[in-house]
C-alpha positions in Angstrom: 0.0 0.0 0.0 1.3 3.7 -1.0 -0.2 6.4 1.3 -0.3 9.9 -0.3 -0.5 13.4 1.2 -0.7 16.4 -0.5 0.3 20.1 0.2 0.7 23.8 -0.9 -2.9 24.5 -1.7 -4.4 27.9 -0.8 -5.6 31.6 -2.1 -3.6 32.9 -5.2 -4.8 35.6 -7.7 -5.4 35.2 -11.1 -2.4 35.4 -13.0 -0.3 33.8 -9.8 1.7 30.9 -9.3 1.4 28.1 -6.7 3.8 24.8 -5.8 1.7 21.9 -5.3 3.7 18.9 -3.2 2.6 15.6 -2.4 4.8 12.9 -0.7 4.4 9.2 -1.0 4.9 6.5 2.1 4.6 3.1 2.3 5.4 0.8 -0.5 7.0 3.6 -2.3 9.2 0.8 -4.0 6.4 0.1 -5.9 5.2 3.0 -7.8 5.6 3.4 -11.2 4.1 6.6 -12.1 2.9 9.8 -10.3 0.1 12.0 -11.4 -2.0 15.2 -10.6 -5.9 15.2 -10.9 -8.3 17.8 -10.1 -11.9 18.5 -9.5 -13.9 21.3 -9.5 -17.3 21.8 -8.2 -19.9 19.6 -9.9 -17.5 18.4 -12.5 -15.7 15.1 -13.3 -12.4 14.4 -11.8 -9.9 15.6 -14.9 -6.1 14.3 -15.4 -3.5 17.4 -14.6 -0.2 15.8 -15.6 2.3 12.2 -14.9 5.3 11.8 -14.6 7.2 8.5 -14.9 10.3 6.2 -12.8 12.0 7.6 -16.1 10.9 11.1 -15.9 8.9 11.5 -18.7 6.0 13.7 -18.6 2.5 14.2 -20.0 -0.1 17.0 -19.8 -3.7 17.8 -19.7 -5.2 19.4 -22.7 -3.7 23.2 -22.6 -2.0 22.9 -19.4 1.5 22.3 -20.2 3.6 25.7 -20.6 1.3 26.8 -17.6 1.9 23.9 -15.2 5.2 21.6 -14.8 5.4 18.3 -13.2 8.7 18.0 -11.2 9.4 14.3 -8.6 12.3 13.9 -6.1 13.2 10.6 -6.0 15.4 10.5 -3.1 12.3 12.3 -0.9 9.7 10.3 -2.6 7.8 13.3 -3.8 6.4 14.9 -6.9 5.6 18.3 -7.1 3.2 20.1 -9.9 4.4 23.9 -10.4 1.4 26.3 -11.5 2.1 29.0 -13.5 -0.4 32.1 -14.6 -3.3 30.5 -12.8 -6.8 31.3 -13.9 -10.3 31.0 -12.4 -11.0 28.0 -13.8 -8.0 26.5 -12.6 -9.6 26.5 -9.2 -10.3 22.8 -7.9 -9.1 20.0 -5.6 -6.1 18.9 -6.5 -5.4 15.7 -5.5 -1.8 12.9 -6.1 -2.2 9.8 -7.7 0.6 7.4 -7.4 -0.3 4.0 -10.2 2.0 0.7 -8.9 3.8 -1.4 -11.0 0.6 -4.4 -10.5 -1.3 -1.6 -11.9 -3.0 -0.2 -8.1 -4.1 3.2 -7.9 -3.6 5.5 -4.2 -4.7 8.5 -4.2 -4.2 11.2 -1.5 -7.0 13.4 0.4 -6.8 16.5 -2.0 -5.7 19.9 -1.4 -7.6 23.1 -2.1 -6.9 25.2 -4.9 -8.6 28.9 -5.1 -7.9 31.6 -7.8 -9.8 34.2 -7.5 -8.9 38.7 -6.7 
């Protein structure tokens, strides 16, 4: 089992950035690939951005340039760096981590808000 917590949420304005961390515990060992979801109010759970053991990377539709997935390997932790946030950017973000036998953990969720 992977247990996942997540961190750096909060209040930005439009047009700020925010550092999103999440750190992995457990059978870290295992994990093959960490990921970012979010969901806003009354809408489905969307993919944000993954990141591989080999570091490479994939996007949501017309987030990359405006958000960058980042992992430490060594502190078991990925990070997802938001840049020029808009309104509509504002949701729960919440850490995936997918295991090599193909099991998903997912952490709590950490609020994001973007709004003047």
């Amino acid at each position: 089992q992977v247990q996942l917590v997540e961190s750096g949420g909060g209040l930005v304005q439009p047009g700020g950035s925010l550092r999103l961390s999440c750190v992995a515990s457990g059978d870290v060992s295992s994990i093959s690939v960490m990921s970012w979801y979010r969901q806003a109010p009354q809408k489905q759970r969307e993919f944000v951005a993954a990141i591989t053991n080999a570091g490479s990377t994939n996007y949501g539709n017309s987030l990359k340039g405006r958000f960058t997935i980042s992992r430490n390997y060594a502190k078991n932790m990925v990070y997802l760096q938001m840049d020029n946030l808009k309104p509509e950017d504002a949701a729960v973000y919440y850490c995936k981590s997918l295991s090599l036998t193909l099991r998903d953990s997912w952490g709590q969720g950490t609020q994001v808000t973007v709004s003047s």
